[in-house]
N, C-alpha and C positions, 0 to 999 in steps of 0.2 A: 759609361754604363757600369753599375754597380754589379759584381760575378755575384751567382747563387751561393756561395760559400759565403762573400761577406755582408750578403742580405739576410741571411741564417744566421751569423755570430750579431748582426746587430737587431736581427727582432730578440736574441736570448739577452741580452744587456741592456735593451733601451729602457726599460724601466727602472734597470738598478743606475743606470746612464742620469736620468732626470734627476734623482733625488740626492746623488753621491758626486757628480762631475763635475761642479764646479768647485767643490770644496778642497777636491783634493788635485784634480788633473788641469792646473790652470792654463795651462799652453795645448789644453785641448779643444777645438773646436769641431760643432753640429752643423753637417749643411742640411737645409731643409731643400726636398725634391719632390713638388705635389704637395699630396697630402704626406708622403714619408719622410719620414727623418729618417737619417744614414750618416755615418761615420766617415769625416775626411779620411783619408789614409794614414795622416798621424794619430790622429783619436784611434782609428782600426788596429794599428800595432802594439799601440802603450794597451788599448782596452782586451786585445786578445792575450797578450804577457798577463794581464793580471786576470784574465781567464785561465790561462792554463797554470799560473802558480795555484789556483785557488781547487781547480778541478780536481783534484786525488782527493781532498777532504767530502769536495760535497757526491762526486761517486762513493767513498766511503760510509758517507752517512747512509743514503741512497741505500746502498745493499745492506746496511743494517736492519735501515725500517721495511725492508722487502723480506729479507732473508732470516735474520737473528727471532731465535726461539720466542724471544720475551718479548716483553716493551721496551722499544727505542726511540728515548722521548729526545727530538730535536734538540729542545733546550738544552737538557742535563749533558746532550752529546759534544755540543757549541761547548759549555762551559766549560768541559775537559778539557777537550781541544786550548781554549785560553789556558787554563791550569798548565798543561802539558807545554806547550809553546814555553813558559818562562823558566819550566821545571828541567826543562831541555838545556837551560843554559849552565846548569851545573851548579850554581848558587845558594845555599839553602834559604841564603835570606831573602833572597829576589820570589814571591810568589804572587800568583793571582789570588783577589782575598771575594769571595763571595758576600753576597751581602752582610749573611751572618757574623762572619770573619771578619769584614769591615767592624761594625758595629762593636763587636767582641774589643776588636784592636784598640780602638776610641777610647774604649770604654777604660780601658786597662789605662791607659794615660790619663788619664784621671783620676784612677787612683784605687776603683775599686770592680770587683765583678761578681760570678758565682762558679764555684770551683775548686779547688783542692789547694791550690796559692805555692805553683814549682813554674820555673823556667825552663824551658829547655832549647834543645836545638840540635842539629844534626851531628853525627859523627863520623868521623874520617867512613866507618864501615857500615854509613848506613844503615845504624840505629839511632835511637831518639835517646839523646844523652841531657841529662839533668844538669844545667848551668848554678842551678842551687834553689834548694826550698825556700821559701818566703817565710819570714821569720815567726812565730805563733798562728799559722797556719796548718790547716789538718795533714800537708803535705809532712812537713818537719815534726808534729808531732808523731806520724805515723813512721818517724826514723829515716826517711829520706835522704840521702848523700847527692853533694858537687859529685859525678863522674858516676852515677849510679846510670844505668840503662834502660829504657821502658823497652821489653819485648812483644808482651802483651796486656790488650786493656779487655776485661771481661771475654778472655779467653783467645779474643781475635786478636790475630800476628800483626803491627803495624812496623810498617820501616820509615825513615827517614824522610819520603819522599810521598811520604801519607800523613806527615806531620798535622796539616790541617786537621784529618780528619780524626785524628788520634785527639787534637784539642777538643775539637767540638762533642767527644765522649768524654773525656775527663770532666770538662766542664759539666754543669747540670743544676738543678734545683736544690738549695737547701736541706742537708738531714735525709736524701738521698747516700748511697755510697754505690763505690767504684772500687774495679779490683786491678790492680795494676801487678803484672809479673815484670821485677827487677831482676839486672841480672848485674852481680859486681863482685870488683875483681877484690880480691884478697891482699892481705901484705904477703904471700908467700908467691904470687901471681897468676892463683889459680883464680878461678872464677864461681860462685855460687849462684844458685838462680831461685827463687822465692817469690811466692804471692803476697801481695800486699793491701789488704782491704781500707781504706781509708772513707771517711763520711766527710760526705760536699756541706761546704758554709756559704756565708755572703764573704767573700775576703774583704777588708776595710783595710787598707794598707797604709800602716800608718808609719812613714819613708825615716823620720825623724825619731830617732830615741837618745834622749841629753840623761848623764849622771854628774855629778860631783865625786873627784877620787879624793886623792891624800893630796895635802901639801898644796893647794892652789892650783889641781889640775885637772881641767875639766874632759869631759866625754862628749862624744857626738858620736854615734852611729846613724850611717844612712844605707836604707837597706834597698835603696833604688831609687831612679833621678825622673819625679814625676813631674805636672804641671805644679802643682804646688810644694815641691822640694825645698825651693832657693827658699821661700818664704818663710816655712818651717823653721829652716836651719838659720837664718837668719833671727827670727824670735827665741828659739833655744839658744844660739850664741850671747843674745841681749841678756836673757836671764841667767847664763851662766856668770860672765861679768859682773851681774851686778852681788851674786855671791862671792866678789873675789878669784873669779878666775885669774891664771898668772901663765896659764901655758895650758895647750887642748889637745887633745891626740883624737883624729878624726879618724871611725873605724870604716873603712870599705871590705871588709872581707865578705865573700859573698854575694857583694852589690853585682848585678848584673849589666847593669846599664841603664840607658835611658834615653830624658831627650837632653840633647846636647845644651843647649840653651841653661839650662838648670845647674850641667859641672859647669860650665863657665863663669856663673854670676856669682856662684860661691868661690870657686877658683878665686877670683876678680876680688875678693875681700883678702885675700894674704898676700895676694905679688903686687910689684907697684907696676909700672908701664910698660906692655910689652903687649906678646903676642900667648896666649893660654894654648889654641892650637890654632892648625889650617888644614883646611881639606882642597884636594884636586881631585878633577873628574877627568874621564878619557881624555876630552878633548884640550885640556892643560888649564880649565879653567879655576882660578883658585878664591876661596874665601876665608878670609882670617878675621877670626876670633879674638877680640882684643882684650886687657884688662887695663884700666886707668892708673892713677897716678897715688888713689889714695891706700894704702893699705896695713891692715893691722901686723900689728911688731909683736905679736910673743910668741913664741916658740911655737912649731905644730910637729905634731910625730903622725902620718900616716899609717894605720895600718891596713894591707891587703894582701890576699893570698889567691889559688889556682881559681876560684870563683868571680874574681875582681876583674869585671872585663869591662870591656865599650865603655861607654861614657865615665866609669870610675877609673877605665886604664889613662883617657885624655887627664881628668887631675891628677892624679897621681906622674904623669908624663910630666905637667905642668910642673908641679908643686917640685919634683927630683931634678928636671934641666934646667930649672930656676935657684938652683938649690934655695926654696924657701921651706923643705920640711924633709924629716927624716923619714926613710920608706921601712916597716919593718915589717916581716913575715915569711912569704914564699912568693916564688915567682905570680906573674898574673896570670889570666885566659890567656891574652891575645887576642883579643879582634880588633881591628885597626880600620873598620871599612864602614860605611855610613849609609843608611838606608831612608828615600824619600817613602811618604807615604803619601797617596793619592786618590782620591775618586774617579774612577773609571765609569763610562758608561751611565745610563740613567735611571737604574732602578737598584743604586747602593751599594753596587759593585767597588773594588779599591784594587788598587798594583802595590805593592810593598816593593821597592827597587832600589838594588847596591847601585848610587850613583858616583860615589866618590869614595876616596881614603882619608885619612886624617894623619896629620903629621904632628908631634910634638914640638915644642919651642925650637927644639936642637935640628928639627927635620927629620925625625925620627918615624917610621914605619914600625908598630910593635905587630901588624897581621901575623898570625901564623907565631912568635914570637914571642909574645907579652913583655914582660916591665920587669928586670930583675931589684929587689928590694937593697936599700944599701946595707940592712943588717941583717942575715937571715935568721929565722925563726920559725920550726914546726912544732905545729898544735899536737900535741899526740892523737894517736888514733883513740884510744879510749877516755881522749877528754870528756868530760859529764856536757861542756858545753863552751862557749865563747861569750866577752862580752861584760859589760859591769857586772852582771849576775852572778858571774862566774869567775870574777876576777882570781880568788885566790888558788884554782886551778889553771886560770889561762896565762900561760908562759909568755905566749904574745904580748898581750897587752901588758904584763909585768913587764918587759923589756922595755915598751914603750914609756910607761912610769918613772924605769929607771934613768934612759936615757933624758929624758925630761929635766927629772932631779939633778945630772950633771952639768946641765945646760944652765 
């Protein structure tokens, strides 16, 4: 005979019972008694375990929508809840992405959105620290810095760990403007703090910018590793050649990153047979990224510096423990750790999730670390800029030139 207690715990589950048990609880089984259905004694203790794990949240909700001044709207309360559960694990890149967020994320791998055209990411102290402006974009035009800080956007304080919601205001319609309070540190290591008004575009990001230098030697900047990256860079390579190129100096300074897929298939045109990188996840599971047999022979000089992270740190990893090119600038970011993106749920919901690291040819871990250059080289602080534009101010890519020319 079934006790009053767990005739009680299974009229409060049988219906969440019907439509969720078999999916997830396969070793649990329904006796039917009459007309009632009841819980064996195993189905009873697995389904009261994940009754009481689950009870503090839905009491919590409970006295919000009873007690709380305002509106407490289920949903938006559910969704925190998911947001907070992955925001709990310390991660900045592990988030729950809302539909919006989803869509936005897509979008951007692709190539283009609407928005001020900066990357950012979290920092050690839990501010929103600028990984670097996107290159002719209103962000950089409005003077932007790699290591600048966002404290606040139209007045409201956002931290690190509101990161989403900091995008979803930056971003916005066209010919619209946004006010961003930077706050950055000084060469003397003081700190300044300033507003910063900048007007929202459509960004068009166009990953791929090829020049012709001196002497047979050509240019490629890539200013991040989209769906259509490898392909770009691939047709600016062609047309470099066919002007006579004789040696290329590939710029990553700045590059943020990207999708993987894209450093590797460029990667994949200079080294010949090997491994470009590989990644492990917790449970030692590994996948390696290979590059073939054929590969071109002339000289390449990498350039990257503190902005050159994730997917430009794996080439640039590549291209140095392979010794197929010379690294010149300053050290890299460091980020060494690889994030799945996913659809969650069924109304456009997404998980962004650190599922694995990446290791360089040699096994190399640069998380936390980055990629020291084999020649180093700083851009001055009052450089006018970077880049073929700007060659005969940029010290960098002059180095790269020269070393070239000895080669």
């Amino acid at each position: 005979m079934v006790s009053r207690k767990k005739y009680i715990l299974t009229i409060i589950v049988v219906v969440f019972i019907t439509a969720f048990l078999t999916l997830t609880l396969g070793n649990v089984f329904l006796v039917e008694i009459g007309q009632k259905v009841v819980l064996s004694d195993e189905a009873y203790t697995e389904m009261k375990d994940m009754y009481d794990k689950y009870a503090k949240q839905e009491s919590v909700m409970e006295l919000a929508k009873s007690d709380f001044l305002y509106e407490a709207d289920e949903k938006v309360m559910l969704e925190g809840a998911l947001e907070g559960t992955l925001a709990a694990l310390g991660d900045p890149y592990t988030q729950y992405l809302s539909k919006e967020d989803f869509a936005a994320l897509m979008q951007d791998t692709e190539g283009s959105y609407e928005g001020i055209g900066v990357y950012i990411t979290a920092s050690d102290d839990n501010k929103i620290l600028i990984v670097a402006p996107i290159e002719d974009t209103p962000a950089e035009k409005a003077g932007l810095k790699t290591g600048d800080k966002v404290i606040r956007i139209n007045g409201t304080e956002y931290t690190a760990d509101q990161i989403d919601a900091a995008v979803n205001v930056m971003k916005g319609l066209p010919g619209t403007s946004v006010t961003l309070t930077i706050q950055r540190e000084n060469s003397d290591g003081s700190n300044s703090v300033s507003d910063v008004v900048i007007n929202r575009e459509t960004i068009r990001i166009k990953t791929i910018k090829p020049a012709m230098l001196e002497d047979g030697i050509g240019y490629i900047r890539i200013t991040t590793f989209d769906m259509q990256t490898a392909e770009d860079f691939k047709k600016a390579y062609a047309e470099l050649k066919s002007k006579g190129m004789k040696s290329l100096v590939i710029d990553l300074r700045y590059n943020p990153g990207g999708i993987i897929d894209a450093t590797v298939e460029i990667s994949d045109m200079f080294m010949g047979e090997g491994v470009v990188t590989y990644t492990k996840t917790k449970s030692g599971e590994m996948e390696y990224f290979k590059s073939d047999s054929k590969a071109e022979d002339i000289p390449v000089v990498l350039l990257i510096n503190e902005g050159s992270a994730s997917a430009s740190e794996i080439m640039a990893g590549a291209l140095k423990d392979t010794k197929r090119a010379t690294l010149i600038g300053t050290k890299s970011f460091g980020k060494g750790i690889v994030q799945r993106v996913q659809r969650f749920g069924n109304e456009g919901e997404g998980i962004k999730m650190t599922v694995s690291e990446y290791f360089t040819p040699n096994g190399i871990n640069i998380h936390g670390i980055g990629i020291e250059p084999d020649i180093e080289s700083v851009l001055p602080e009052d450089a006018a800029g970077y880049g073929y534009e700007f060659y005969k101010t940029d010290n960098q890519l002059q180095k790269a030139v020269e070393v070239l020319k000895g080669n």
